[in-house]
C-alpha positions in Angstrom: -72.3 40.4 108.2 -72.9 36.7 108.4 -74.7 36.7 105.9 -72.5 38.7 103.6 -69.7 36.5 104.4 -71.3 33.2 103.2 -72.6 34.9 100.2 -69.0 35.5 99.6 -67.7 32.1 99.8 -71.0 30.7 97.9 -69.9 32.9 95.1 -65.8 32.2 95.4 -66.8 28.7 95.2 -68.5 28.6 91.9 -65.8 30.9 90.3 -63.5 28.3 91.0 -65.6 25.3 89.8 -66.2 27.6 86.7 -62.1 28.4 86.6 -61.1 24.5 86.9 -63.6 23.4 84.5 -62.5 25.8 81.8 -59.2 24.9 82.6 -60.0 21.2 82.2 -61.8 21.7 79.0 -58.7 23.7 77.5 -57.1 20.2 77.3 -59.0 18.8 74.7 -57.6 18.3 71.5 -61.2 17.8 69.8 -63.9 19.7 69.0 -66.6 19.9 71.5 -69.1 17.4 70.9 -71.1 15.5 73.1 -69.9 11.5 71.2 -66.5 12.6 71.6 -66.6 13.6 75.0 -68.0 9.7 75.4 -65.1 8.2 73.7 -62.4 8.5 76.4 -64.7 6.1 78.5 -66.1 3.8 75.8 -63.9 2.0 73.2 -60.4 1.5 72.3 -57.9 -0.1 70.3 -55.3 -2.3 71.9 -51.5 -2.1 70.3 -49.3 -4.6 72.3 -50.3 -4.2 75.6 -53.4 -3.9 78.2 -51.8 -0.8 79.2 -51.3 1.1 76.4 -55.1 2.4 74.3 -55.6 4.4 71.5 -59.3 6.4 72.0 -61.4 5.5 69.2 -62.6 8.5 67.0 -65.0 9.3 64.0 -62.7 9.6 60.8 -64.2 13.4 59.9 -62.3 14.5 63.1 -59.0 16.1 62.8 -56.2 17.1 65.4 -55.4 20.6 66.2 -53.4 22.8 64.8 -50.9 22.7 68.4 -51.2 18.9 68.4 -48.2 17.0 68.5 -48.9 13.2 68.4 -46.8 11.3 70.9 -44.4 8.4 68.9 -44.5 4.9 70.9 -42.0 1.9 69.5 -44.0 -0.7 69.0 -43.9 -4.1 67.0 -47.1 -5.6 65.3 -48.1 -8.6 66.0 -50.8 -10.7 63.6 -54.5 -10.6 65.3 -57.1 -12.9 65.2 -60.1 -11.8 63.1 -62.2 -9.7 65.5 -65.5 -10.7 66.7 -68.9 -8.8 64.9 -69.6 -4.5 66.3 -72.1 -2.8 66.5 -73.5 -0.4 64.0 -72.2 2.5 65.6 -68.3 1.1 66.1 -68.3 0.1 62.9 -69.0 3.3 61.7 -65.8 4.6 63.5 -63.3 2.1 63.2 -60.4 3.7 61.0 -57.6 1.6 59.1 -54.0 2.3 60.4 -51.6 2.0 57.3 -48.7 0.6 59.4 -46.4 -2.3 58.3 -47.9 -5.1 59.1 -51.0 -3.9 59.5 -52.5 -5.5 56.0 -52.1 -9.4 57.1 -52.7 -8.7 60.9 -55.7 -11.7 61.0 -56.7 -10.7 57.1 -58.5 -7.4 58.6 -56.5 -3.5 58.5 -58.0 -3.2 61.6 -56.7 -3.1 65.1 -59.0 -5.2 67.2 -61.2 -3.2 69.4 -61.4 -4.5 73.5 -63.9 -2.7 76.0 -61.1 -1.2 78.6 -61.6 -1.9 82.8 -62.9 0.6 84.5 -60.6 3.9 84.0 -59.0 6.0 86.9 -59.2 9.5 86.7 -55.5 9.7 85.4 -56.2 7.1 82.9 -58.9 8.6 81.5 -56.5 11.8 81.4 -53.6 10.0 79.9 -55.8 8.3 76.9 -57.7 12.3 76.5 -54.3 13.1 75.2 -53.4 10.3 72.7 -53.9 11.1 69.0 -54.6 8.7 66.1 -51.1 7.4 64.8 -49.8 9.7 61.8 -50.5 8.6 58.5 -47.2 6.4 57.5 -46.6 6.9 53.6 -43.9 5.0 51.2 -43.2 2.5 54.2 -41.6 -0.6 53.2 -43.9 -3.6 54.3 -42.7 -6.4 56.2 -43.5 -10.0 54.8 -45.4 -12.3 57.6 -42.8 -14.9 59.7 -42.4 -18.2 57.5 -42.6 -21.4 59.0 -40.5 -22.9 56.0 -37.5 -24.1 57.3 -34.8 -22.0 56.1 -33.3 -23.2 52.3 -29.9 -24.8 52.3 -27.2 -22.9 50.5 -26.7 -24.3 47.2 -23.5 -26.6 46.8 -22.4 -27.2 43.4 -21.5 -30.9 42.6 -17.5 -31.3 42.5 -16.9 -32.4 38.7 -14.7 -35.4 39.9 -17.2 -37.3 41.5 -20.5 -39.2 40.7 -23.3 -41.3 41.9 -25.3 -43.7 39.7 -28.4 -45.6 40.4 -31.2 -46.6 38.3 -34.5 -46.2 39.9 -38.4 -46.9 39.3 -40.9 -43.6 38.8 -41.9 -44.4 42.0 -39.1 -44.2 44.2 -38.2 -40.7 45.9 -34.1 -40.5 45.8 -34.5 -37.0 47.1 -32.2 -37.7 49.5 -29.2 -37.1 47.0 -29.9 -33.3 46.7 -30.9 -32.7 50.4 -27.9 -35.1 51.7 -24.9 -35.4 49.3 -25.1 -32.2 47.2 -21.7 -32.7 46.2 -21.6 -35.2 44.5 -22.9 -35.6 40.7 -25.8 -37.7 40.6 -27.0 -39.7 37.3 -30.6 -41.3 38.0 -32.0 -43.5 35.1 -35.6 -43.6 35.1 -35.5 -47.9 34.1 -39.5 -47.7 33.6 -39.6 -44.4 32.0 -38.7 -44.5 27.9 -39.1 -40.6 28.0 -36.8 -39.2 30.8 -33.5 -37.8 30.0 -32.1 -40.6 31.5 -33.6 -43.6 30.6 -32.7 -47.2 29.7 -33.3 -49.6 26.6 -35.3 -51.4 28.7 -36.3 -52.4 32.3 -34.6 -55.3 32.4 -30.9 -56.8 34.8 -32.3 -54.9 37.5 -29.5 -52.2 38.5 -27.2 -53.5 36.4 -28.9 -52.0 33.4 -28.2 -48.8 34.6 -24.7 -49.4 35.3 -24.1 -50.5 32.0 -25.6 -47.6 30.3 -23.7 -44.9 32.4 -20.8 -46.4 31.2 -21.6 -46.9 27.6 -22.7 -43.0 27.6 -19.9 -41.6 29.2 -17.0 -44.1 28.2 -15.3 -40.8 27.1 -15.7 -38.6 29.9 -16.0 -40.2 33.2 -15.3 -38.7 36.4 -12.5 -39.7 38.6 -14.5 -41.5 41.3 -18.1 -43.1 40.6 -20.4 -44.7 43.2 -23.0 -47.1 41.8 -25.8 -47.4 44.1 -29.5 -48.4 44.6 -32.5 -45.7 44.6 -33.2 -46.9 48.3 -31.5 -44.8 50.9 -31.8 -47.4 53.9 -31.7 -51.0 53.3 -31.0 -54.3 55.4 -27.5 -54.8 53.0 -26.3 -51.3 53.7 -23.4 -51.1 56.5 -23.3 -49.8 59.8 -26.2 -49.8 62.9 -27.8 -46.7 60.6 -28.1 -48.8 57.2 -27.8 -45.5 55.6 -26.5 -45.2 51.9 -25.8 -41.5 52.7 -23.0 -42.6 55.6 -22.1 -44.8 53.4 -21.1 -42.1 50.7 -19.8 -39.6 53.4 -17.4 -42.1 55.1 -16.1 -43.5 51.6 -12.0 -42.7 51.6 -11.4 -41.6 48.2 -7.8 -42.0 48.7 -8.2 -45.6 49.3 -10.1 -46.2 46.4 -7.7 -44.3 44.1 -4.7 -46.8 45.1 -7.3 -49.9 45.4 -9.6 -48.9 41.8 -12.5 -51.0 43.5 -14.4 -51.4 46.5 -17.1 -53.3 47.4 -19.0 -50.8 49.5 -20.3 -54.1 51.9 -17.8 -55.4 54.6 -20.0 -58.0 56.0 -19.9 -61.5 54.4 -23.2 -62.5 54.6 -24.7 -63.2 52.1 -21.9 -63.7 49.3 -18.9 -65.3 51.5 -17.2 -67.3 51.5 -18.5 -69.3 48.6 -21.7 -68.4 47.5 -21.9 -69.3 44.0 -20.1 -72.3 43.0 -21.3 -73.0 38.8 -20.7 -76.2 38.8 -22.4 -77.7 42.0 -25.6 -77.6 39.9 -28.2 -78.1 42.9 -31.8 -77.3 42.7 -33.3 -74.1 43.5 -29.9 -72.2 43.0 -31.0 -70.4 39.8 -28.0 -67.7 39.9 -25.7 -70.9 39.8 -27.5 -72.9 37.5 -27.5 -70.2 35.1 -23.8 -68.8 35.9 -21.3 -71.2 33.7 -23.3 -70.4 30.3 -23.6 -66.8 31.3 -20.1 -66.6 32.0 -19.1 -68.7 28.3 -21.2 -65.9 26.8 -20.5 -62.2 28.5 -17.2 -63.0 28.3 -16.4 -65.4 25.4 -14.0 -67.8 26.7 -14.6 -70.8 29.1 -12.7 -70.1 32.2 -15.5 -70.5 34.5 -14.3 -70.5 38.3 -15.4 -73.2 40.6 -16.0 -71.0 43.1 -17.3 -67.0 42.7 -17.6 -65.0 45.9 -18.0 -61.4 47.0 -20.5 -59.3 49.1 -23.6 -58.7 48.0 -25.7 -56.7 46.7 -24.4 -54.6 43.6 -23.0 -51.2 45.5 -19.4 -50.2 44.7 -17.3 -47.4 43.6 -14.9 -47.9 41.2 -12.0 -45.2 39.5 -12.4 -43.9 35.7 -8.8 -45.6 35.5 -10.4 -49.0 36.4 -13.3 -48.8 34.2 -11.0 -47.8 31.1 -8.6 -50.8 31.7 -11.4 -52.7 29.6 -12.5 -51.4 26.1 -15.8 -50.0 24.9 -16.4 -53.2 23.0 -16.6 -54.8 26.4 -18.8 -52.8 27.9 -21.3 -52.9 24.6 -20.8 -56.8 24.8 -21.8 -57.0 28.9 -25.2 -54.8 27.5 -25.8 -56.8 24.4 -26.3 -60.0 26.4 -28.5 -58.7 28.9 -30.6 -57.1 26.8 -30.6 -60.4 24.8 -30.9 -63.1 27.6 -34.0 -65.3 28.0 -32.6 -65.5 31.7 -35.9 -63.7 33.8 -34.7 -60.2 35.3 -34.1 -61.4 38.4 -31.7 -63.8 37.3 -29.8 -61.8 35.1 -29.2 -59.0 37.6 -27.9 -61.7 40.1 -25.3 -63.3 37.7 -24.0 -59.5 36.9 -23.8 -59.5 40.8 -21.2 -61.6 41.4 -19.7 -60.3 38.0 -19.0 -56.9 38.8 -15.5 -57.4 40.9 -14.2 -59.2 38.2 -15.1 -57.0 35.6 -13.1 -54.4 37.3 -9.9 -56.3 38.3 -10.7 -58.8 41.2 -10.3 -62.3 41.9 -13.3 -64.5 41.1 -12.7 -64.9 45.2 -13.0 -61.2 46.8 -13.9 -61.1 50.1 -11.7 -59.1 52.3 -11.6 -59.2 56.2 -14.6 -57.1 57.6 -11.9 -55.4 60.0 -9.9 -54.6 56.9 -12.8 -53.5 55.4 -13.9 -51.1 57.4 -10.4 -50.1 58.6 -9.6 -49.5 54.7 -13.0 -48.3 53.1 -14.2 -46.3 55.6 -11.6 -45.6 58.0 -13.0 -47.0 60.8 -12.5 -49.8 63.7 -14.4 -52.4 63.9 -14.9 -55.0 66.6 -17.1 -58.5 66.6 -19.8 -57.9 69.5 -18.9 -60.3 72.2 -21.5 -63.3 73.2 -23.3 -62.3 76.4 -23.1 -65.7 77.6 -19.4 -65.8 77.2 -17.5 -67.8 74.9 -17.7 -71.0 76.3 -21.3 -70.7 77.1 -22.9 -72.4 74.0 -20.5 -75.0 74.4 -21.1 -76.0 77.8 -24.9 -76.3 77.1 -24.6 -78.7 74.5 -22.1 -80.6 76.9 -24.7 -80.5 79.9 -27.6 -81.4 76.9 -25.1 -84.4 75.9 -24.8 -86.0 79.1 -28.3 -86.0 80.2 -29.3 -87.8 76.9 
């Protein structure tokens, strides 16, 4: 009877081993074979995560009919070019067409990663994934740019220019990338063949100037700013020294009622007196040269004692200021530079100290920096006080005196 029994339950047990193992074996989604059965526990391809793994199949092997792959949101990230396989992996590695998937580390590859140790419901979990569905007619997205995004373009406001002459080798980018709009007119003064180009390198930025005006005495803008190709410089205004600030703070309105401005407030060098023609003292070329430069730009002999202004040749002037003096004047100016035996650095410095007097100034111009800055670019401005106090310097000398 005892016997009987355990044969019983011997033989119940195997049905059931037999029963759950069929039962297990209905979940496959392959054909039996004894690779595939391998695969759940050997490689797989990692999408985004360490938790999520695709099983790796042979690219003969097809789903069946009653399998519906499972759809996971996912976004691809670009790989680094996978390390040499085997043989035998490289023999089943399959592309996925997905966007992306074509610049992922230059290889249409996933990257393959040897998994940790499975659980049992892990390996029953990655049994069940599919291959991703073949994507067709999927619009591909480009790789991230680390360009910095382009500006929008700004088109240049027709009443408005800039003006500077400039040598081949000088970037003036800056005008595009920092005052778009505004006109800009850059003469190439060592280039015959540029569009814009001078008669010859000679005046310094004066020859420029000159030929704007000569080629556009007809049709000038309202406001012009004559400038050098430098964007920061020692003679620029303000702690920045920026020629852009200098442009971007400009008041326009000012300028309208005033015609000229000299776009330097502080007085050094140029004021109070800086030329002075007929003090004739060695070394001071500019004013050794200035009387019969004067006689001969502007054919009479009115030569001021004393000519002073800001320097360095940077103003804006209105097209009404400019056409208060004919052509002829303008072709006579150019004629004697071009002409002069005066070297080029010399001839740019007399023009200089010329320019607020071509365009309506006294021989004397040099306004308050307060004013200045309070009028040009609508701004205050206050002296930096002495550290040591006013009296300081003062007293030292004192105290200096009376030890002597």
């Amino acid at each position: 009877m005892r016997t009987t029994l355990r044969t019983a339950i011997i033989l119940a047990l195997v049905a059931t081993v037999f029963l759950v193992k069929f039962h297990l074996d209905s979940f496959s989604q392959w054909q039996d074979s004894g690779d595939h059965r391998e695969a759940a526990t050997r490689d797989f391809f990692v999408l985004e995560d360490g938790d999520v793994y695709i099983e790796q199949v042979s690219a003969d092997l097809t789903p069946t009919a009653s399998h519906k792959p499972t759809r996971r949101k996912w976004t691809p990230t670009p790989q680094p070019t996978p390390r040499p396989m085997s043989a035998s992996a490289q023999t089943k590695r399959i592309p996925v067409d997905v966007p992306g998937a074509e610049w992922a580390g230059q290889d249409p590859f996933f990257r393959p990663r040897r998994p940790n140790k499975l659980t049992d419901s892990q390996r029953f979990h990655a049994q069940q994934l599919a291959p991703l569905p073949h994507i067709n007619n999927v619009q591909k997205i480009p790789p991230p740019s680390s360009a910095a995004p382009a500006r929008p373009k700004i088109t240049p406001k027709s009443d408005r220019i800039i003006v500077l002459g400039k040598m081949s080798y000088e970037d003036t980018s800056w005008l595009e990338d920092e005052l778009p709009e505004w006109q800009h007119a850059v003469y190439l003064v060592d280039d015959p063949s540029a569009s814009l180009h001078v008669e010859q390198n000679k005046g310094k930025e004066s020859n420029a100037y000159l030929q704007y005006i000569l080629e556009n005495y007809d049709k000038l803008p309202q406001y012009m700013v004559f400038l050098h190709a430098h964007q920061y410089s020692s003679h620029v205004e303000f702690w920045e020294q920026d020629n852009v600030l200098t442009v971007q703070r400009l008041q326009l309105d000012y300028l309208r009622r005033a015609g000229y401005l000299n776009l330097r407030c502080d007085w050094s060098p140029g004021c109070p007196d800086e030329v002075q023609p007929f003090r004739q003292m060695a070394g001071r070329t500019t004013e050794l040269a200035f009387a019969g430069a004067w006689m001969r730009i502007f054919n009479n002999t009115n030569v001021p004692e004393i000519v002073a202004t800001p320097c360095c040749a940077q103003f804006a002037v209105t097209r009404e200021q400019v056409l208060a003096r004919p052509r002829s004047d303008y072709e006579s100016y150019h004629h004697w530079l071009m002409t002069t035996e005066l070297d080029d650095e010399t001839s740019g410095r007399v023009f200089e100290y010329l320019w607020h007097i071509i365009f309506g100034q006294d021989p004397v111009f040099c306004p308050a920096k307060e004013q200045c800055y309070r009028n040009v670019y609508d701004m205050d401005y206050e002296e930096p006080e002495d550290p040591f106090g006013d009296n300081f310097w003062d007293n030292w000398l004192d105290d200096v005196s009376d030890e002597i």
